[in-house]
C-alpha positions in Angstrom: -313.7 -42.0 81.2 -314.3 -45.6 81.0 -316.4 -47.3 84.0 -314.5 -49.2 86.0 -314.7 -52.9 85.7 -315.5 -55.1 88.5 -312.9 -57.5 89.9 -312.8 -61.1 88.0 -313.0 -63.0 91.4 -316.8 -61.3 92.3 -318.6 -61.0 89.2 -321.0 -57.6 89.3 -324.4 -59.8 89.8 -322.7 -62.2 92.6 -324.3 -62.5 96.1 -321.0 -62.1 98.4 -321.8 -64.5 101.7 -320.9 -62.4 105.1 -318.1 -64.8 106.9 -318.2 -65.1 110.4 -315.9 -62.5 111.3 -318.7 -60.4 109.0 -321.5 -61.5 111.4 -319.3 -60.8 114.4 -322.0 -59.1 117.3 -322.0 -54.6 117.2 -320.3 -54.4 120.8 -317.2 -56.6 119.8 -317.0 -54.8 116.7 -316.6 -51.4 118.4 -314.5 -53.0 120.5 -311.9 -53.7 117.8 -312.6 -50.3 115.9 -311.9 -48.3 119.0 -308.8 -50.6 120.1 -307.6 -49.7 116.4 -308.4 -45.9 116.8 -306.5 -45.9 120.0 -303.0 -47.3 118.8 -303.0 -44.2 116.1 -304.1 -41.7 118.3 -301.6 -38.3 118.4 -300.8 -37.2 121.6 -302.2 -33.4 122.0 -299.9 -30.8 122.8 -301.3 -28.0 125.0 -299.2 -24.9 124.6 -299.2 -23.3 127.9 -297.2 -20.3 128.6 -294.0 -20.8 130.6 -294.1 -20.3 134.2 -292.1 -17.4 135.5 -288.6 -18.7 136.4 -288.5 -19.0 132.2 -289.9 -15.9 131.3 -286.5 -13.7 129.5 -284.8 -11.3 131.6 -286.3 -7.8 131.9 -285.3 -4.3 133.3 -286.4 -0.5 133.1 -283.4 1.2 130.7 -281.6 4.1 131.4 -282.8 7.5 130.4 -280.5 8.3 128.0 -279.1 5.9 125.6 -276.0 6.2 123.3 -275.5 3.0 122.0 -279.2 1.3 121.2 -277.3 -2.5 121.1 -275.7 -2.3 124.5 -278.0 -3.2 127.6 -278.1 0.3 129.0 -279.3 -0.9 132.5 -279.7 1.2 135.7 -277.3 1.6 138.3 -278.2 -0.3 140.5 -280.4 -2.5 138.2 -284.0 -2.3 138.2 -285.3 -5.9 136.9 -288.8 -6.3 135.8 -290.9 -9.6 137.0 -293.2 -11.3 134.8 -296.1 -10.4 136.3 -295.4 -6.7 135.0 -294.9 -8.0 131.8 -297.7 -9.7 131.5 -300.0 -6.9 133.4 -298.9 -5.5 129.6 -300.7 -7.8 127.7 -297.3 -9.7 126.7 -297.2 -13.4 126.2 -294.6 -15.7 126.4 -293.2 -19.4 125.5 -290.3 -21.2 125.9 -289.5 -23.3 122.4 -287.2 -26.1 121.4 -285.8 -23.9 118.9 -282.3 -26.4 118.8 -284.5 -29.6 118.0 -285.7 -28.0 114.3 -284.3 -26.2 111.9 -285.8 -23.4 109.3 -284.2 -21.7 106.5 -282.2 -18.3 106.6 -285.0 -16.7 104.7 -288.5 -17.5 103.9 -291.1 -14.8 102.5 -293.4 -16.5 103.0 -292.9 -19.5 105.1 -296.2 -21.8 105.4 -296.8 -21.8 109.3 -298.7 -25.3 108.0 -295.1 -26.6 106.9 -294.0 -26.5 110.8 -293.0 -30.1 112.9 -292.6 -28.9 116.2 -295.9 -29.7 117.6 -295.8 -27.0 120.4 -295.4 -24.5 117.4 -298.1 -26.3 115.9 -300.8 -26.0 119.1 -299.6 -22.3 119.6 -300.5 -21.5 116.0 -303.9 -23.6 115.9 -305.2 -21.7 118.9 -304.0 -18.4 118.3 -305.0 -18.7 114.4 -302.1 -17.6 113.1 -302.2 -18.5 109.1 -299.2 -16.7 108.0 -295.5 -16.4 108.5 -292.2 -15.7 107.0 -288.4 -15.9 108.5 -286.0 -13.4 108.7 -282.5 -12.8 109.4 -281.0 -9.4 110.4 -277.5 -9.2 110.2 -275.1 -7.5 107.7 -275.0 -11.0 105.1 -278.5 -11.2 104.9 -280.3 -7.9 105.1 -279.6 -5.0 102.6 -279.6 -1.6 103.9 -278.5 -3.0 107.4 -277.8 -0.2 109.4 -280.3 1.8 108.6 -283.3 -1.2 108.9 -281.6 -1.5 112.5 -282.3 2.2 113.0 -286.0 2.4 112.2 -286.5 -0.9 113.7 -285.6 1.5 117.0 -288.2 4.3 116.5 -291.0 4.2 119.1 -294.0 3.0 117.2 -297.1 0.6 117.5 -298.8 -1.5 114.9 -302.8 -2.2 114.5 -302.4 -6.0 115.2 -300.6 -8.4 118.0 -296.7 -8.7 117.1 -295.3 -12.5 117.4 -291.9 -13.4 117.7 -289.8 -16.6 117.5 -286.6 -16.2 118.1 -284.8 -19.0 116.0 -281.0 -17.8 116.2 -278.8 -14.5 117.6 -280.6 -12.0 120.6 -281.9 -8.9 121.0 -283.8 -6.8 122.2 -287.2 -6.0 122.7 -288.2 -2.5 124.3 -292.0 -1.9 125.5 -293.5 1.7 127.9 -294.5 0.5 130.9 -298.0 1.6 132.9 -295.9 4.7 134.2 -294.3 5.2 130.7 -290.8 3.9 131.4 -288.6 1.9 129.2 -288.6 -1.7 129.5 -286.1 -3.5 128.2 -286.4 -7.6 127.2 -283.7 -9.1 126.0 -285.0 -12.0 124.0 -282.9 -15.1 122.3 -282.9 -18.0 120.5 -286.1 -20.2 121.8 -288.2 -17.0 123.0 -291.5 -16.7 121.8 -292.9 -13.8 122.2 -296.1 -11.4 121.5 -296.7 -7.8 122.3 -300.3 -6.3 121.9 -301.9 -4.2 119.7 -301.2 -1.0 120.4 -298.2 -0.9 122.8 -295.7 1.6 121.9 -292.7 -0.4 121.7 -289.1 -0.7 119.8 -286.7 -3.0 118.5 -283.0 -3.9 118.3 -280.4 -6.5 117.7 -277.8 -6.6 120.2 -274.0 -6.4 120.1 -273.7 -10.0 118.3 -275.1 -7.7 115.5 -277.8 -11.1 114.6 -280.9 -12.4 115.3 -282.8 -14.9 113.4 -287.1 -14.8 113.3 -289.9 -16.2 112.7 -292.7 -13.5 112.6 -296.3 -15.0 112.7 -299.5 -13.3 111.8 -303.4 -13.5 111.6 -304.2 -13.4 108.1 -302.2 -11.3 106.0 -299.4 -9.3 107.2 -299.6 -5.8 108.1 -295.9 -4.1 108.2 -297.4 -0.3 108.9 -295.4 1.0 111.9 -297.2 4.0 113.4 -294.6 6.5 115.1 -295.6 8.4 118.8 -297.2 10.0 119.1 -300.8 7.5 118.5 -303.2 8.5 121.0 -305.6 8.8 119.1 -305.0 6.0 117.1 -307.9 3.0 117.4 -305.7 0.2 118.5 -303.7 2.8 120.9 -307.4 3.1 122.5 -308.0 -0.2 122.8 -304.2 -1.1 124.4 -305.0 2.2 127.2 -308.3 0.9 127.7 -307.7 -2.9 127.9 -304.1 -2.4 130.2 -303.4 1.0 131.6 -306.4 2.6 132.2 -308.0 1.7 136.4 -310.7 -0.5 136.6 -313.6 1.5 137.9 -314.9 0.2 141.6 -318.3 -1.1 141.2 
């Protein structure tokens, strides 16, 4: 490659004399520098978790359940706070999910190629590098029913599950501390994680659609691991870190 030749208006051997705004004194130039720096600043977004009163609705299910898509609450109802949720190791935030838009189906969908700042703290300080978008409904998954129906058998998985919900509801069902079905019902602008190693199940509801955004740590991991798991590593860890009594000193 040719070297680059030096402008025709400062010769390569001519002695360039500083001007005055040059020889302008350290202090008032870092002054101006930091006056600069301030008017592009970008505001930081701190993702906290929502407070309570935004947390989804929860309540412990029926015993028996015939249809998996219909709410199958107690009689009376039984709700669940959010303090029991999160004495589960769940985590939740409340998203602008009507302000942006994503596509119907993205495998894989660059977490990087995200504008919602909030979206953006949430994945910077949880690390999460990979994502893809899904929609279940009849249109747009093959196999339908029958996805619907494993996504329903009582499993865990080896890594923290995240959740945006970017369209439809659904439901997500988790065991409680006295092993009792918790049902979440979780729609559009829900995001949500469940821990490693929390036996747990899924469904759409009677809308038959949700639309999601699943995030991850690295690459993803799809391995479901059906009850019973006690023995599994990550099923230790969940009992130890959640359910088990903290021992009185």
């Amino acid at each position: 490659m040719a070297q680059e030749e030096a402008p025709a208006s400062e010769p390569a051997n001519t002695v360039v004399t500083p001007t005055a705004a040059d020889q302008e004194l350290p202090s008032a130039k870092k002054a101006k520098m930091e006056t600069k720096d301030e008017t592009k600043a970008v505001p930081i977004v701190v993702a906290d978790e929502a407070p309570d009163s935004e947390w989804p609705e929860a309540w412990l299910m029926t015993e028996d359940v015939d249809d998996q898509k219909k709410p199958n609450k107690m009689e009376p109802n039984v709700p669940v706070d959010a303090a029991a949720l999160r004495e589960l190791g769940i985590s939740y935030w409340k998203m602008d999910a009507e302000k942006y838009s994503y596509p119907i189906k993205a495998i894989p969908w660059d977490p990087k190629d995200s504008v919602d700042p909030r979206l953006n703290a949430i994945r910077d300080s949880r690390g999460y590098s990979y994502a893809d978008i899904i929609t279940v409904h009849r249109d747009h998954l093959p196999g339908y029913d029958e996805k619907v129906k494993a996504f329903f058998e009582e499993h865990i998985h080896d890594a923290e599950e995240i959740r945006y919900i970017l369209g439809g509801s659904g439901y997500f069902d988790v065991r409680d501390k006295d092993d009792k079905w918790v049902r979440i019902f979780i729609k559009k602008g829900d995001l949500m994680t469940l821990p490693e190693g929390i036996y747990h199940r899924f469904t759409v509801d009677e809308t038959d659609m949700i639309h999601a955004m699943r995030l991850f740590v690295g690459q993803p991991v799809w391995t479901p691991f059906n009850r019973p798991q006690e023995d599994h590593p990550s099923r230790k860890v969940f009992v130890e870190r959640f359910l088990e009594e903290k021992k009185e000193d």
